[in-house]
DSSP file (Angstrom, degrees, kcal/mol; ACC not computed):
  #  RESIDUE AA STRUCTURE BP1 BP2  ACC     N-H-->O    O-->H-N    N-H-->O    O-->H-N    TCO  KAPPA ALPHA  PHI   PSI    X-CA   Y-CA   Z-CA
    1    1 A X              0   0    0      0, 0.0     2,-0.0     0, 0.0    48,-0.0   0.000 360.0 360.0 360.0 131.0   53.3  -18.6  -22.9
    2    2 A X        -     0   0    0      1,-0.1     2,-0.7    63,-0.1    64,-0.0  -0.344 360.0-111.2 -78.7 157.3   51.9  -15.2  -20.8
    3    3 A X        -     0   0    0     -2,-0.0    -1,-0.1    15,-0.0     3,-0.1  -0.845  22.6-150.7-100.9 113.7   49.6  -15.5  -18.2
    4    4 A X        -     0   0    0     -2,-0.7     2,-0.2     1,-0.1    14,-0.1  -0.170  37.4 -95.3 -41.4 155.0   46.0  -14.2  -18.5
    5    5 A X        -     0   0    0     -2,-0.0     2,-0.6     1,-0.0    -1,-0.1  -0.705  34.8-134.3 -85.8 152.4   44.1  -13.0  -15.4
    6    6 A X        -     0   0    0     -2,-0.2     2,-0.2    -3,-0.1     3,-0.1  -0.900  29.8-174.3-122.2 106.2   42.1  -15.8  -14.2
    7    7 A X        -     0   0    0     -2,-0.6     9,-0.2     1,-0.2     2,-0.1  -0.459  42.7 -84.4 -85.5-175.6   38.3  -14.2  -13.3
    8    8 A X        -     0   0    0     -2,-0.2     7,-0.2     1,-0.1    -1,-0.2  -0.439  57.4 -86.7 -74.1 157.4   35.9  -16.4  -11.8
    9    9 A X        -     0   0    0      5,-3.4     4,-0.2     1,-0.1    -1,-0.1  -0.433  34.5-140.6 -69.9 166.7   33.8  -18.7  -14.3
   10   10 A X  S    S+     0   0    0      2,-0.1    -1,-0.1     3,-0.1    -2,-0.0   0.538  95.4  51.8 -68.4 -52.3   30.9  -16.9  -15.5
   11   11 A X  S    S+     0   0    0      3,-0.1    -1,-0.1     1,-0.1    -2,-0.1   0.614 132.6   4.4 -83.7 -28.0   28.6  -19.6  -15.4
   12   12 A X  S    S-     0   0    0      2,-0.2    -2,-0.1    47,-0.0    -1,-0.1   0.390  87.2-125.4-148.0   0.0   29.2  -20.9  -11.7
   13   13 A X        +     0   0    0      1,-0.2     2,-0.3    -4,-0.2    -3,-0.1   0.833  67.5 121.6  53.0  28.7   31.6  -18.4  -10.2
   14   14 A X        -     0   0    0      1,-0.2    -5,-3.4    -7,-0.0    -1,-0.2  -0.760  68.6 -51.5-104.8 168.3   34.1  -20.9   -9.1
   15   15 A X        -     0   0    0     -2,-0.3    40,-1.8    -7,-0.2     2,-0.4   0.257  46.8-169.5  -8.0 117.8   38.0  -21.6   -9.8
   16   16 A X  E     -A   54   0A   0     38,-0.2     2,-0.3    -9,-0.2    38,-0.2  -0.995   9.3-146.1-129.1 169.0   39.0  -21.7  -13.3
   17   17 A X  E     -A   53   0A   0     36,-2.2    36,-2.1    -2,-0.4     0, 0.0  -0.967  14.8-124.3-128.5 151.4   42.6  -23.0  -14.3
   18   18 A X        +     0   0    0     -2,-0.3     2,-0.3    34,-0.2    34,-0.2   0.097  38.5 169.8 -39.3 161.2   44.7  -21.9  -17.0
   19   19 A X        -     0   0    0     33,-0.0    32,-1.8     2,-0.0     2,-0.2  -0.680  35.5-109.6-177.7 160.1   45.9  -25.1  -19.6
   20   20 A X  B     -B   50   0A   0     -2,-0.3     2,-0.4    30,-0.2    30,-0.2  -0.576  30.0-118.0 -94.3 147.6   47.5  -25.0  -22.7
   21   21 A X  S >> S-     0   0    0     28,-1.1     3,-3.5    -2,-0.2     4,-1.7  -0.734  82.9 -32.1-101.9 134.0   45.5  -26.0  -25.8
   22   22 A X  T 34 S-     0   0    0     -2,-0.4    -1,-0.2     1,-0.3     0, 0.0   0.668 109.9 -64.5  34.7  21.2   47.1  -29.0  -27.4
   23   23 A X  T 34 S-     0   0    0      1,-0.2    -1,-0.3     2,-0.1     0, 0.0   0.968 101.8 -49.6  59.6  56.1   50.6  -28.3  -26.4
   24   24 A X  T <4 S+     0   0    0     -3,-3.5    -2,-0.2    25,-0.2    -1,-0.2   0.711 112.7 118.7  80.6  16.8   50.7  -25.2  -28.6
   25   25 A X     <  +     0   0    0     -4,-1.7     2,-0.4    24,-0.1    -3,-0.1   0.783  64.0  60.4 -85.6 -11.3   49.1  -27.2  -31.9
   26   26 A X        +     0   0    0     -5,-0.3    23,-1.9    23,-0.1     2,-0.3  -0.918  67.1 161.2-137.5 129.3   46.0  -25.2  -32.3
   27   27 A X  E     -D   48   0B   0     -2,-0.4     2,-0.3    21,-0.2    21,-0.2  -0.929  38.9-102.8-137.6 167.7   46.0  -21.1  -33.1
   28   28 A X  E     -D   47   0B   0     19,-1.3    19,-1.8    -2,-0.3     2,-0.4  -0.772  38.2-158.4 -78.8 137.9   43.8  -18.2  -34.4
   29   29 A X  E     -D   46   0B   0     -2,-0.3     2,-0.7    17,-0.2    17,-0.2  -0.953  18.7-174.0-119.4 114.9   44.5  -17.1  -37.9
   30   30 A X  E     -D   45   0B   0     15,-1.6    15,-1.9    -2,-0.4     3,-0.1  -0.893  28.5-130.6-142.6 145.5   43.8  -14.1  -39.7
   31   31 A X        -     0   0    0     -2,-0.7     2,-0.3    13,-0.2    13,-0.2  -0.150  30.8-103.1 -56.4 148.6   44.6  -14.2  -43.2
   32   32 A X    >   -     0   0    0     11,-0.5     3,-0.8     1,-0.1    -1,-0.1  -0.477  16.4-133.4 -62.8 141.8   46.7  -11.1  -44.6
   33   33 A X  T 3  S+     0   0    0      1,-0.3     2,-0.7    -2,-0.3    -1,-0.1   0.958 108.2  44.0 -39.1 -68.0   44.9   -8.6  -46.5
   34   34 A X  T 3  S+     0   0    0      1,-0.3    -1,-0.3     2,-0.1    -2,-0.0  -0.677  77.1 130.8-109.9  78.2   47.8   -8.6  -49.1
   35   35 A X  S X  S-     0   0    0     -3,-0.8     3,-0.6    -2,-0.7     7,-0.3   0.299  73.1-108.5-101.4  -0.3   48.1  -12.5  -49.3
   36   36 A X  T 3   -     0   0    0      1,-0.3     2,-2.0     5,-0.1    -2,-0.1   0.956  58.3 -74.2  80.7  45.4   48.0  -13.1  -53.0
   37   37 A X  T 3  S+     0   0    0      1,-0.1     2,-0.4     4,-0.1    -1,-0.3   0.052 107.5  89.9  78.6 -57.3   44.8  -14.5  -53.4
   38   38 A X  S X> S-     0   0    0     -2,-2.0     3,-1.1    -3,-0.6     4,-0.9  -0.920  74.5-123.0-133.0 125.4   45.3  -18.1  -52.0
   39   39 A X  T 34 S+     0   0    0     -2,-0.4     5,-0.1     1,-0.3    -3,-0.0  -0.199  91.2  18.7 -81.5 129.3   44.7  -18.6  -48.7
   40   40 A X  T 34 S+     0   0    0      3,-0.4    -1,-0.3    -2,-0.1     4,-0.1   0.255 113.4  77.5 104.9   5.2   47.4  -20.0  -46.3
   41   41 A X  T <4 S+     0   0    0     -3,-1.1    -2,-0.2     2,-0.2     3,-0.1   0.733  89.6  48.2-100.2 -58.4   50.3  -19.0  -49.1
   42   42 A X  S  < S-     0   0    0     -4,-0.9     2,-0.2    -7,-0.3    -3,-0.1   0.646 117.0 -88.8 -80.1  -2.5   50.6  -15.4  -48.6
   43   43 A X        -     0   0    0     -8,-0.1   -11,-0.5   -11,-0.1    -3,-0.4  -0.574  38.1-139.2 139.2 163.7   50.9  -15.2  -45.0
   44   44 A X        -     0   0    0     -2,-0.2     2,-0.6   -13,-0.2   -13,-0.2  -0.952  14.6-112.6-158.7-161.4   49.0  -15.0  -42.2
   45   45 A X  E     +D   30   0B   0    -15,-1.9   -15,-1.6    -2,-0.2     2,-0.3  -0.845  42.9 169.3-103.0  89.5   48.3  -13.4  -38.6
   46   46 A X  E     +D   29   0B   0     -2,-0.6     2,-0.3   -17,-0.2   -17,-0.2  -0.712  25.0 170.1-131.0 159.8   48.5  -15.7  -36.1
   47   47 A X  E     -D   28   0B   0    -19,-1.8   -19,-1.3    -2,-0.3     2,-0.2  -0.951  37.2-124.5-143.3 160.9   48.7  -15.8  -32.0
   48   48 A X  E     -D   27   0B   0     -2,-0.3    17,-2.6   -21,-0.2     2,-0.2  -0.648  30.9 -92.5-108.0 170.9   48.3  -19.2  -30.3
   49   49 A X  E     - C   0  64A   0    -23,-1.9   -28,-1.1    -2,-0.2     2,-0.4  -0.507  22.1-166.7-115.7 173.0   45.9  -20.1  -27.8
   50   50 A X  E     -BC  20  63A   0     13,-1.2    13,-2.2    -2,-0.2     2,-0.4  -0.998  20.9-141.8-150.3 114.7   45.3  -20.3  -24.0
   51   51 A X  E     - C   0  62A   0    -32,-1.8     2,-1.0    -2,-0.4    11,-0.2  -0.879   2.4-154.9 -81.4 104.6   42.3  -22.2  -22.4
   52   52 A X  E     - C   0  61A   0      9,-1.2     9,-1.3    -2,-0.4     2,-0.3  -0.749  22.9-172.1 -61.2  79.0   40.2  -21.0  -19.1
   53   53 A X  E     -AC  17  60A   0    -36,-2.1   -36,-2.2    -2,-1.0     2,-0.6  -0.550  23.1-136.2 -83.0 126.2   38.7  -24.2  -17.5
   54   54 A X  E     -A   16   0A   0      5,-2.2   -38,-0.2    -2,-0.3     4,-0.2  -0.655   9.2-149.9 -91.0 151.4   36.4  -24.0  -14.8
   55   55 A X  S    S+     0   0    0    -40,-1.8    -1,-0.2    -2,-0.6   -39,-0.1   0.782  92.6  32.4 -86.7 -23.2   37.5  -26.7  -12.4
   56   56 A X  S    S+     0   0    0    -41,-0.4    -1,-0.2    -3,-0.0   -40,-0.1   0.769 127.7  27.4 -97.9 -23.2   33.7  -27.3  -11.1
   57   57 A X  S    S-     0   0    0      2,-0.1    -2,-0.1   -43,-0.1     3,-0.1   0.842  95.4-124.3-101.4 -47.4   30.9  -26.6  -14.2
   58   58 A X        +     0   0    0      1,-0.2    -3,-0.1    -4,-0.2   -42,-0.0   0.263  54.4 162.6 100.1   2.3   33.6  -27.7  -17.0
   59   59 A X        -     0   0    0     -6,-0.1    -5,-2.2     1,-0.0     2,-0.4  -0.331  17.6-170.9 -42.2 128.2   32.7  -24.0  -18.6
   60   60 A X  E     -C   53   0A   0     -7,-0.2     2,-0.2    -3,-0.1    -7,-0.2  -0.880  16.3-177.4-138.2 118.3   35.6  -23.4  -20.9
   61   61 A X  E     -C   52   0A   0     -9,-1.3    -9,-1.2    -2,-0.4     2,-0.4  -0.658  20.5-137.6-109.5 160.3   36.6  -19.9  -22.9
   62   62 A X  E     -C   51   0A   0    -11,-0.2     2,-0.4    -2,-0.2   -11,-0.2  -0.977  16.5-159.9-125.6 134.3   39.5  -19.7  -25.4
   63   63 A X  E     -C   50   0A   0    -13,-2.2   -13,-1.2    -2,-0.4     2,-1.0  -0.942  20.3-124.9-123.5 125.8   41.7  -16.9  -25.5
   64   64 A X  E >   -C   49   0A   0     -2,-0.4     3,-0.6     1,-0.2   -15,-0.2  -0.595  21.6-146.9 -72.6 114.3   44.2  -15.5  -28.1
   65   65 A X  T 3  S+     0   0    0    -17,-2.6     2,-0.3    -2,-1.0    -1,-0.2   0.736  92.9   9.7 -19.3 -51.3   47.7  -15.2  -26.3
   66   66 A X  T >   +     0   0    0     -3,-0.0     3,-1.4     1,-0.0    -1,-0.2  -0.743  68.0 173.7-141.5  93.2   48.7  -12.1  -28.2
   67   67 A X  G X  S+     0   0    0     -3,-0.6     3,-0.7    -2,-0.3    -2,-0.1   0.535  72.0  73.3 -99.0 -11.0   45.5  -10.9  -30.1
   68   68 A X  G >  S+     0   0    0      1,-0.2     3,-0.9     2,-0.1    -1,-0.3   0.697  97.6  53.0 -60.0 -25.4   47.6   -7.4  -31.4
   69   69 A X  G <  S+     0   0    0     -3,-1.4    -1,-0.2     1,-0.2    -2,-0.2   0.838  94.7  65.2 -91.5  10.7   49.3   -9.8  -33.5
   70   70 A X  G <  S+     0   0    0     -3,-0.7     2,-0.2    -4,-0.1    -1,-0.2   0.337  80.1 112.0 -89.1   0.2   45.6  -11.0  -34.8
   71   71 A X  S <  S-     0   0    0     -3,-0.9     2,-0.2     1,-0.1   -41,-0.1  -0.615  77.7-101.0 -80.5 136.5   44.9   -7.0  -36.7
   72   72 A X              0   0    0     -2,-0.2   -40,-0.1     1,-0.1    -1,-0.1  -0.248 360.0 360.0 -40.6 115.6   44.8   -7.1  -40.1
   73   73 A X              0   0    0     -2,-0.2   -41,-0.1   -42,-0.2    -1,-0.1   0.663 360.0 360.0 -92.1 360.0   47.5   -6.2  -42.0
């Protein structure tokens, strides 16, 4: 999995750390254009995801790993 750049949280301007969401179980999806109608059969777009925890507030953003492969096709 690639590594994001780690800003300070948002919310409290401390540490966040990187972690993996569910050991890779859980992604963003977007459906293909020319998917045939029913959805999760014709394909879809998918990148998996990559969590930013702040180690003091508990703030937490989700991030697509490769969000070029998330454009519609």
């Amino acid at each position: 999995m690639s590594e994001i750049e780690v800003a300070p949280c948002p919310k409290c301007e401390e540490n966040r750390t990187t972690v993996e969401v569910l050991h890779g179980g859980l992604y963003f999806n977007q459906p293909k254009k020319n998917a045939g109608g029913v959805l999760g059969l014709g394909g879809e777009n998918t990148s998996s995801i990559q969590a930013l925890v702040c180690s003091n507030c508990g703030y937490a953003e989700l991030d697509a790993v490769e969000p070029d492969k998330l454009i519609p096709d």
